[in-house]
C-alpha positions in Angstrom: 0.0 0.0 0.0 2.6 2.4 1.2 4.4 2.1 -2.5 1.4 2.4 -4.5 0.7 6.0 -5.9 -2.0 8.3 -5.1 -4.0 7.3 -8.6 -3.9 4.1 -7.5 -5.0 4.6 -3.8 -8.2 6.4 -5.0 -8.8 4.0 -7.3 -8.9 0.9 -4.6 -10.7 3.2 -2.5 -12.9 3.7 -4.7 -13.7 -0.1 -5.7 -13.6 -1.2 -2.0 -16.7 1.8 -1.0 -18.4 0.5 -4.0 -18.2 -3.0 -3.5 -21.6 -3.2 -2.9 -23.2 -0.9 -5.0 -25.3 -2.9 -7.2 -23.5 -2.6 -10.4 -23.1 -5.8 -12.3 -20.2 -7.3 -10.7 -20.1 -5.5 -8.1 -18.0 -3.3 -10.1 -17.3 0.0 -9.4 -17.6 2.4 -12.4 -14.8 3.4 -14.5 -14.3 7.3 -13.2 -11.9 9.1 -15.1 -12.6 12.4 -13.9 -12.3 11.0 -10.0 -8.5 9.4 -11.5 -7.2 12.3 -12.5 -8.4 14.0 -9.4 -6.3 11.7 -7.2 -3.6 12.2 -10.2 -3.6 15.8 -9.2 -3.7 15.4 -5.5 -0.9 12.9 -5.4 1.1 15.6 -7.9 0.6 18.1 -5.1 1.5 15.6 -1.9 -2.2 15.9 -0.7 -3.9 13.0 0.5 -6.9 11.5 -1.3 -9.7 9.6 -0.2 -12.7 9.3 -2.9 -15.1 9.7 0.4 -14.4 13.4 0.4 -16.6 13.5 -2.8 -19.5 11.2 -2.1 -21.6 14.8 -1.7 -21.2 15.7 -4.9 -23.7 14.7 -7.8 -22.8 11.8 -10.3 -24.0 11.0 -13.8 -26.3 8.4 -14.1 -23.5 5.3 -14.9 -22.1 7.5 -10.9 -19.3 9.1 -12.3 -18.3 12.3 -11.6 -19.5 14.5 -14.7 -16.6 16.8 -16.0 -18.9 20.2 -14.6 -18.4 19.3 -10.7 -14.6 19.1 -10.9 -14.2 22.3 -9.6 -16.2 21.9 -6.5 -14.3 18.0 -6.1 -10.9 19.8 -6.9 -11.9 22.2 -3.9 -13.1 19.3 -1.5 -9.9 17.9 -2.0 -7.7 21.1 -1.1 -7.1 21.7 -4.9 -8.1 25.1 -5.5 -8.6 26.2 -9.0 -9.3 28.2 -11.9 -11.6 26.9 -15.1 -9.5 26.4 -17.8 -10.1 26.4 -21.6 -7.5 23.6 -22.6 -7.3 25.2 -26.3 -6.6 28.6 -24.8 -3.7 26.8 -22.6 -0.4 28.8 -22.6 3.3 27.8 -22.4 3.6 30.1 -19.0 4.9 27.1 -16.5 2.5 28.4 -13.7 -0.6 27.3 -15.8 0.3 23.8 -14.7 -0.4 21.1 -14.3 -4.3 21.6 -15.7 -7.3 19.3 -15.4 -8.9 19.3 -19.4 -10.9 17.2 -21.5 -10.0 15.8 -24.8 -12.1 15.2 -27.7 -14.2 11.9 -27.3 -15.4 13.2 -23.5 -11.7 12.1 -22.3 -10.1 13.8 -18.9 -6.4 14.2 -18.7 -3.6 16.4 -17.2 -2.2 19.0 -18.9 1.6 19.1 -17.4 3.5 21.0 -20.7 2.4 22.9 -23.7 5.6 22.8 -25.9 4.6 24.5 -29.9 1.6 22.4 -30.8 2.4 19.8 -28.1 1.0 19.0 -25.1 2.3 16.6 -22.2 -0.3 14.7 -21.0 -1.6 11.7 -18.3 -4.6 10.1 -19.0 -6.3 8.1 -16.7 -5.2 4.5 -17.0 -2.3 5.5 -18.3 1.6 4.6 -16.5 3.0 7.7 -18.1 2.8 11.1 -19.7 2.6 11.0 -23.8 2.9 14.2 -26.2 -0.7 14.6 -27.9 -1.1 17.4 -30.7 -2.9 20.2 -28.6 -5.5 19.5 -31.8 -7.0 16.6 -29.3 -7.9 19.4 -26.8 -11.7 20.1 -26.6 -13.0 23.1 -26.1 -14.3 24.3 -22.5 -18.1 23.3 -22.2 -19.7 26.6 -20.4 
């Protein structure tokens, strides 16, 4: 436990209060937006517990729809600012940043170097360059 990353203690957390949820399974639901929420916590040396953000509203497969993660990123300590991923800058202190791709993907922004961005996706072990053309537009 004590080597496994933040990601990956939200995401047990989150299948062990789930457990008995009655999904199919007794799966817990594939939450993107909650993974990169504990990707961001873990980034900043916060600790993470999905519990903080059982108040908050979920879509109806109970994820965390991509319009609450302000309020979860303040529940967790994370307080932030609304960014438009295609309006991202390459000013260091607009990092790391929580956007969504095309497809209704969540990732982390950590680098915007000329049309390329660093990114982690949920799922993923590492950061990959995408073309900042996979960006999606801020939803208002």
């Amino acid at each position: 436990w004590a080597s496994c990353s933040a990601r990956e203690r939200a995401v047990c957390c989150w299948r062990h209060c789930h457990a008995d949820d009655g999904l199919p399974g007794n799966d817990a639901p594939n939450d993107p937006l909650l993974e990169c929420i504990a990707e961001l916590a873990g980034h900043f040396g916060l600790a993470f517990s999905p519990n903080l953000l059982f108040t908050i509203p979920r879509d109806q497969a109970g994820r965390l729809p991509f319009h609450q993660a302000g309020v979860a990123l303040d529940l967790v300590g994370l307080h932030s600012e609304p960014v438009d991923g295609r309006k991202l800058t390459h000013q260091p202190d607009a990092y790391p940043a929580l956007i969504e791709l095309y497809g209704g993907q969540f990732a982390i922004a950590y680098e915007l170097v000329g049309q390329d961005i660093l990114v982690w996706r949920p799922g993923a072990a590492e950061r990959v360059w995408l073309p900042h053309s996979t960006v999606a537009p801020r939803r208002h």
